[in-house]
C-alpha positions as CSV (number, residue, x, y, z in Angstrom):
1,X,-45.6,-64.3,-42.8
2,X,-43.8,-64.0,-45.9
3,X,-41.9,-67.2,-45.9
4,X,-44.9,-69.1,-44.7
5,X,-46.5,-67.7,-48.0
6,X,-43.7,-68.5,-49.5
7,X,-44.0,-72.1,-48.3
8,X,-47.8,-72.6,-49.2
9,X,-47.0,-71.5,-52.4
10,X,-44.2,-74.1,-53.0
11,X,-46.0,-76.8,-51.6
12,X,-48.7,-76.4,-54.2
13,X,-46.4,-75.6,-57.3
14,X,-45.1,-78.8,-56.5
15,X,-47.8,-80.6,-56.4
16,X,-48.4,-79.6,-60.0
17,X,-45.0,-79.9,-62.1
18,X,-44.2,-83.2,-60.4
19,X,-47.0,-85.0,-61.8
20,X,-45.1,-85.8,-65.2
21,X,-41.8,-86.6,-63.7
22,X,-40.7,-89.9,-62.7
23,X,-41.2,-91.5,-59.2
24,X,-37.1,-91.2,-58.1
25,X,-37.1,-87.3,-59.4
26,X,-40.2,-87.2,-57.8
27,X,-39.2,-88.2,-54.9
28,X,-35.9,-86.7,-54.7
29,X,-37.8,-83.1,-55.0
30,X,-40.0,-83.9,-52.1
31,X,-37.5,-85.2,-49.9
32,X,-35.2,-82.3,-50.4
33,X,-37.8,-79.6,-50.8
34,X,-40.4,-80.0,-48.4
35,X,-39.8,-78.4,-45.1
36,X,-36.1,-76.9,-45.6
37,X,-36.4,-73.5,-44.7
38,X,-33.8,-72.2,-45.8
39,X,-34.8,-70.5,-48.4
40,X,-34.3,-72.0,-51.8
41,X,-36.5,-71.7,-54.8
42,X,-38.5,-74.5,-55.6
43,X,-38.0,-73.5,-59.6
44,X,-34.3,-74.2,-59.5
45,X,-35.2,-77.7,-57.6
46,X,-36.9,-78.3,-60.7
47,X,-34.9,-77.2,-63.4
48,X,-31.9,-79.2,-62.3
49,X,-34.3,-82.3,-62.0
50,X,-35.2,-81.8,-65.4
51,X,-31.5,-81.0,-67.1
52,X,-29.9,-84.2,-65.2
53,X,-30.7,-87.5,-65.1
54,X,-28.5,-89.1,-62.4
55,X,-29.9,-88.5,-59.1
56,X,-26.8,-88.7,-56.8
57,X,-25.3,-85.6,-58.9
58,X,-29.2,-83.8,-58.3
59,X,-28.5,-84.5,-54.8
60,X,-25.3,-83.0,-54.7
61,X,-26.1,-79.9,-56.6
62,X,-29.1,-79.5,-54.3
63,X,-26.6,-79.8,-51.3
64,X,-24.5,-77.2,-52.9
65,X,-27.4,-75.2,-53.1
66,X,-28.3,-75.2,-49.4
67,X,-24.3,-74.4,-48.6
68,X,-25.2,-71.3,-50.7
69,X,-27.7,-70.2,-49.7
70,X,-27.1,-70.2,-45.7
71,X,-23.7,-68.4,-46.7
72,X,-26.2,-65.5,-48.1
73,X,-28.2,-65.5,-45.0
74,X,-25.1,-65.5,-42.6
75,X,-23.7,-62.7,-44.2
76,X,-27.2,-60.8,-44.0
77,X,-27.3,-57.7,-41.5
78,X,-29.9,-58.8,-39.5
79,X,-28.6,-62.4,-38.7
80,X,-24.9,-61.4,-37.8
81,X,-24.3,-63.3,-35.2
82,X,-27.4,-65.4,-35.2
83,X,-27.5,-69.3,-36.0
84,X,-29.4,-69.9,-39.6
85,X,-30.4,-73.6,-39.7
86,X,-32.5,-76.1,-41.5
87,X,-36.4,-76.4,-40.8
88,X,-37.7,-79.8,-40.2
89,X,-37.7,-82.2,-43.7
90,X,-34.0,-81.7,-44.4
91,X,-32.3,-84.5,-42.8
92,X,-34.1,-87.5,-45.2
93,X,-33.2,-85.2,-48.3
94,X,-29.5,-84.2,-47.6
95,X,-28.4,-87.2,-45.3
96,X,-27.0,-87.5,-42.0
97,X,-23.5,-86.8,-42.9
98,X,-24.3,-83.9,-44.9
99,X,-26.9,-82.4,-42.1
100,X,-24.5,-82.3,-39.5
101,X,-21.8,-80.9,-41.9
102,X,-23.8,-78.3,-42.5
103,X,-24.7,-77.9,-39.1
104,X,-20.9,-78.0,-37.7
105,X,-20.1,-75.1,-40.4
106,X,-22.8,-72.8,-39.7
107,X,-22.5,-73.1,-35.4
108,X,-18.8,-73.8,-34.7
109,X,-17.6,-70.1,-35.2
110,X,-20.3,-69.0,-33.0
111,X,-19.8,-71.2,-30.6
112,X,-16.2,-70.5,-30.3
113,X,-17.3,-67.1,-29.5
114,X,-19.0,-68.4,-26.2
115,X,-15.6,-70.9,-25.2
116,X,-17.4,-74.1,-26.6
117,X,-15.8,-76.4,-28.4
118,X,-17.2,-78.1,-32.1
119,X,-16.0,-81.4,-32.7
120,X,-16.8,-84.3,-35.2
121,X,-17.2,-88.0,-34.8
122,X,-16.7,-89.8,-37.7
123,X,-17.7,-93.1,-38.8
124,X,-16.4,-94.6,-42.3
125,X,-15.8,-91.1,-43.1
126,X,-19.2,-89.9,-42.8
127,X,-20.0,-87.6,-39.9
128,X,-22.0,-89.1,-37.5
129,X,-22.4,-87.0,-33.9
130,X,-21.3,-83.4,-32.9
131,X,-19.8,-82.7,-29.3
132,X,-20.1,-79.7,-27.6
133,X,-17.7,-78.9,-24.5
134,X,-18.2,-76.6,-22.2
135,X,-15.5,-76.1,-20.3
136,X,-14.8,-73.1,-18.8
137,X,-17.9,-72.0,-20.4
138,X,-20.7,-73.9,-18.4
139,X,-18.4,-73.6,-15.2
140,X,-19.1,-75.1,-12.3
141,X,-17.2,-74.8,-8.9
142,X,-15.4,-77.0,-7.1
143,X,-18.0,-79.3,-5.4
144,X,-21.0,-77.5,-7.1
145,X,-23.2,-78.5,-9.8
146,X,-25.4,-74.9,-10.0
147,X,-24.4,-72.8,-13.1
148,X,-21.9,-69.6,-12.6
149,X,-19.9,-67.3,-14.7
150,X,-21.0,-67.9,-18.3
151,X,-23.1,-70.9,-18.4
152,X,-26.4,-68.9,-18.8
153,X,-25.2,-67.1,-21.7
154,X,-23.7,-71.1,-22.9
155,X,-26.7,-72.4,-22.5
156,X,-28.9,-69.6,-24.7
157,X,-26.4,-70.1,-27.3
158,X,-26.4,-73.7,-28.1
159,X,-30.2,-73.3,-27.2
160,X,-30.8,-71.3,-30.2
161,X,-28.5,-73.6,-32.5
162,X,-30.6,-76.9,-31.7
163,X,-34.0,-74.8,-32.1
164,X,-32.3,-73.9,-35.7
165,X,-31.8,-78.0,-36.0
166,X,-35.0,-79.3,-35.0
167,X,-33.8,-83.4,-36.3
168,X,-31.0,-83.1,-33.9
169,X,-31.4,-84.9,-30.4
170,X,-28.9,-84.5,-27.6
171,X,-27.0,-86.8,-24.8
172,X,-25.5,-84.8,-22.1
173,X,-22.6,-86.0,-19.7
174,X,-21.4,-84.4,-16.4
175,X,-17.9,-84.7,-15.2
176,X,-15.9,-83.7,-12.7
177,X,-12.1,-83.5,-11.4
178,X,-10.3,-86.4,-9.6
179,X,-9.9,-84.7,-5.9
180,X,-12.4,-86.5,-2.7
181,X,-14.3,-89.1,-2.9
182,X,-15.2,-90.8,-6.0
183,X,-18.7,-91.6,-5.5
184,X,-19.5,-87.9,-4.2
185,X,-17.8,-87.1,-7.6
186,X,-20.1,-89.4,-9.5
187,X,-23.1,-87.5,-7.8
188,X,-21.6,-84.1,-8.5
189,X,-21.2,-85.0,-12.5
190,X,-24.8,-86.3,-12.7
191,X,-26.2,-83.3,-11.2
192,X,-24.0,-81.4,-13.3
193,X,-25.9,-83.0,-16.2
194,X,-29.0,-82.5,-14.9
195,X,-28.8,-78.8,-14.5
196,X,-27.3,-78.2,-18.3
197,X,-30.6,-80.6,-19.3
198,X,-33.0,-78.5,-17.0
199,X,-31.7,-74.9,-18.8
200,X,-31.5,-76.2,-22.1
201,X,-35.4,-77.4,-21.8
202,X,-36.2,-74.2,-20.1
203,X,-35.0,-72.2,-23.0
204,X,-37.2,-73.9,-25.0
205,X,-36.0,-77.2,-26.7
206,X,-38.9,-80.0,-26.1
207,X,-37.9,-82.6,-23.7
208,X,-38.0,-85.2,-25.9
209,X,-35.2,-84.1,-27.7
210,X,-32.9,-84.9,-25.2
211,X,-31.7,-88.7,-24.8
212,X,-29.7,-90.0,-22.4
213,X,-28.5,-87.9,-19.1
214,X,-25.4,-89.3,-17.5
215,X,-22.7,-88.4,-14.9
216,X,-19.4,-90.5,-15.9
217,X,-17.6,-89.0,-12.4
218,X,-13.3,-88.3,-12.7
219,X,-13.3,-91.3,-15.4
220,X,-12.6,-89.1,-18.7
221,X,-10.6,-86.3,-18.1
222,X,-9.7,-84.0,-20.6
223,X,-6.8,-85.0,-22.7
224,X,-3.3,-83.9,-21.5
225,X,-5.0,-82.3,-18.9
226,X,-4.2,-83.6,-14.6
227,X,-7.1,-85.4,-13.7
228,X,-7.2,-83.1,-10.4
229,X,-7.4,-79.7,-12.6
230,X,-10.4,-77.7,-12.1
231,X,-11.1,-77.7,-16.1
232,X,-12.6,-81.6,-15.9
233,X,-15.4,-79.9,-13.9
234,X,-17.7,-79.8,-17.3
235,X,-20.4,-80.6,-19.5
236,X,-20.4,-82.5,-22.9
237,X,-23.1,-82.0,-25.1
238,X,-23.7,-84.6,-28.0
239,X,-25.4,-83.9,-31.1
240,X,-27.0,-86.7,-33.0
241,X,-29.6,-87.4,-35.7
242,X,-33.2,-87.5,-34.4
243,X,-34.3,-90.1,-36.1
């Protein structure tokens, strides 16, 4: 109740100092402002749009801002081991690169926790897309595509981190290990999919959040790894901008 208070409040203060300011600063404020719950004062928004003209280096100090404050909430008591995101009207304001940054620092020591692994995709040396494997985490046995071992727990986990990202979509890939039949393979990778799509909707990210749904069968096995080992039997999980 307090941050939505807190929010009301904002909304309307800024409504009233940004009438004198140009429309760049102007916009810059909303963009940034608006929606990112995370917990920044809306008088320090201002001040720095007031003492600097250049609005890359308002944008940057407004970034550094948000680094700062989720550090402080991490760190709080209460949300050890919890995922603090950004609320919906961040991505326009910091950018894609820095969203996902952001995003990739906050969940990627959590995750670890569980057995999944973070990684980047760059393009032109901007983040673009975050991959989460499951291997050994979302497990699957041999010829199966129903969860076991610690899936469930997986699955609550990067749950909670997409529900703390709400511009995030995700595409989701099934694969399996290179022993019978190929096409039987193909079929056991897409249900594989299907399954991590149908518990990650069920603990309560909206369907629409979730793009495309694919088996890719023994094609991609992990790197260094024999095609026939048991640990190509996973699920990849990409991360991308909503919009």
């Amino acid at each position: 109740m307090k941050q939505i208070i807190s929010g009301i409040l904002s909304l309307s203060l800024l409504t009233t100092i940004s009438c004198g300011l140009s429309d760049n600063t102007k916009r810059l404020i909303l963009s940034t402002s608006i929606g990112c719950g995370v917990g920044l004062a809306l008088g320090a928004v201002y001040d720095e749009s007031q003492r600097k003209k250049d609005t890359k280096n308002k944008k940057n100090d407004f970034q550094r801002q948000v680094k700062e404050s989720l550090a402080m909430e991490k760190k709080k008591p209460q949300n050890k081991g919890k995922i603090v995101g950004l609320g919906a009207g961040c991505l326009a304001g910091l950018g894609t690169g820095f969203y996902l940054n952001t995003m990739y620092d906050n969940m990627a020591e959590e995750m670890k926790k569980q057995g999944i692994t973070l990684t980047k995709s760059e393009r032109g040396g901007e983040t673009v897309a975050l991959t989460a494997s499951m291997d050994g985490g979302i497990a699957f046995e041999d010829g199966k595509a129903d969860l076991k071992g610690k899936g469930k727990e997986n699955i609550d986990k990067l749950a909670e981190a997409l529900a703390a990202y709400p511009e995030t979509k995700v595409n989701i890939t099934g694969h399996a290990n290179r022993t019978g039949a190929e096409e039987l393979n193909q079929k056991l990778s897409n249900d594989r999919a299907v399954t991590a799509k149908n518990a990650i909707i069920e603990n309560g990210v909206e369907g629409k959040r979730i793009g495309t749904v694919q088996g890719l069968g023994s094609s991609t096995p992990l790197k260094n790894v024999d095609p026939k080992d048991g640990s190509n039997r996973r699920v990849e999980v990409e991360i991308v901008p909503a919009s």
